[in-house]
C-alpha positions as a Markdown table, in Angstrom:
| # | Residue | x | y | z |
|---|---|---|---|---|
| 1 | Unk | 96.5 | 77.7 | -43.2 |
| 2 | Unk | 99.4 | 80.2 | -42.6 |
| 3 | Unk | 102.4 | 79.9 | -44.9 |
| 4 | Unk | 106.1 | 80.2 | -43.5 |
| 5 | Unk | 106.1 | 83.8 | -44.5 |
| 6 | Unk | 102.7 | 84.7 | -42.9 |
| 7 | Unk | 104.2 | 82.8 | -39.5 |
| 8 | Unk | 107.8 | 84.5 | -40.0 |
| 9 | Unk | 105.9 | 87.9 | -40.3 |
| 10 | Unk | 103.5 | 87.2 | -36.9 |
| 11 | Unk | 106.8 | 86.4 | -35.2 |
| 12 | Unk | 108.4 | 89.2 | -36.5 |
| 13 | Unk | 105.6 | 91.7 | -35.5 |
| 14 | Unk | 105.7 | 90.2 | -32.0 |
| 15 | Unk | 109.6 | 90.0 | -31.7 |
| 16 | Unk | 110.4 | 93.4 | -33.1 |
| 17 | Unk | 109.2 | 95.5 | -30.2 |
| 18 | Unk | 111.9 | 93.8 | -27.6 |
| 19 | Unk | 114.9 | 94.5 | -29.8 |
| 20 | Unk | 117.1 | 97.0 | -28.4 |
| 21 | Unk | 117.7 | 98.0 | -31.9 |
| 22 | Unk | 115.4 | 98.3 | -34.6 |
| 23 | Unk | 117.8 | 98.1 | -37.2 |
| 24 | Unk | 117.9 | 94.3 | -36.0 |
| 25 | Unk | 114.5 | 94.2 | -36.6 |
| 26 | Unk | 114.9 | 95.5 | -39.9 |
| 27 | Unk | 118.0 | 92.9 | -40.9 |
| 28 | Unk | 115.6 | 90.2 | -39.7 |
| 29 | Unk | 113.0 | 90.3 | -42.2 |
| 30 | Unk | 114.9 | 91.7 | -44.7 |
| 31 | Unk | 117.1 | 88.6 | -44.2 |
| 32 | Unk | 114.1 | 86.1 | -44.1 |
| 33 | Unk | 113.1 | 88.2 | -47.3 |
| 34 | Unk | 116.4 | 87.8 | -49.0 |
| 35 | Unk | 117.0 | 84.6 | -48.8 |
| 36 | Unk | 114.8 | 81.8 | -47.2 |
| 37 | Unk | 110.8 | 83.4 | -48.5 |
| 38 | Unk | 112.0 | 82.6 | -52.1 |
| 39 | Unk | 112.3 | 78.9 | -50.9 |
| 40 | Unk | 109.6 | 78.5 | -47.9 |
| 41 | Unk | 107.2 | 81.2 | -48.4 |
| 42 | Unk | 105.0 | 79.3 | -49.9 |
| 43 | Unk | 104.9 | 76.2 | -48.0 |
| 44 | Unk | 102.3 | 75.6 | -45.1 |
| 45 | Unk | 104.0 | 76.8 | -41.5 |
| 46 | Unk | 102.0 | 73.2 | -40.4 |
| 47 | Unk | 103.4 | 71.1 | -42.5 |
| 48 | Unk | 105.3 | 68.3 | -40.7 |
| 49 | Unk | 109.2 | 68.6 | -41.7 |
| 50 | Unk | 108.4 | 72.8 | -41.1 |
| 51 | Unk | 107.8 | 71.9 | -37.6 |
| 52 | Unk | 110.4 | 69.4 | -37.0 |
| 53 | Unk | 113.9 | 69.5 | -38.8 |
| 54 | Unk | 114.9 | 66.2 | -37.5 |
| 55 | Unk | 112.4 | 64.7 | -40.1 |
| 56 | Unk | 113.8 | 66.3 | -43.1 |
C-alpha cells in the first residue's frame, strides 16, 4: 500500500516533465518535503479522509 509520500513522488515524476520550468518542479517536492512528508508521509495514500477532505 503506497504512502502519501510514495503517491506525491509518482505524481511528481509524472507532473514534472510538463512544467515550463523545472525550478517549479524542484519547489514542488521540496515543498511537499518541507512541510507536509513530516506530517503525511507515513500515512496510507488509501486511507479514507487522504482521499476525501470533506471527511476530516
Amino acid at each position: 500500500m503506497p504512502t502519501f509520500a510514495d503517491a506525491a513522488e509518482r505524481v511528481w515524476n509524472q507532473m514534472r516533465k510538463g512544467w515550463r520550468d523545472q525550478r517549479h518542479a524542484r519547489d514542488w517536492l521540496s515543498s511537499l518535503t518541507r512541510f507536509a512528508f513530516p506530517h503525511l508521509a507515513p500515512i496510507s495514500a488509501t486511507c479514507r479522509w487522504a482521499r476525501s477532505p470533506a471527511s476530516m
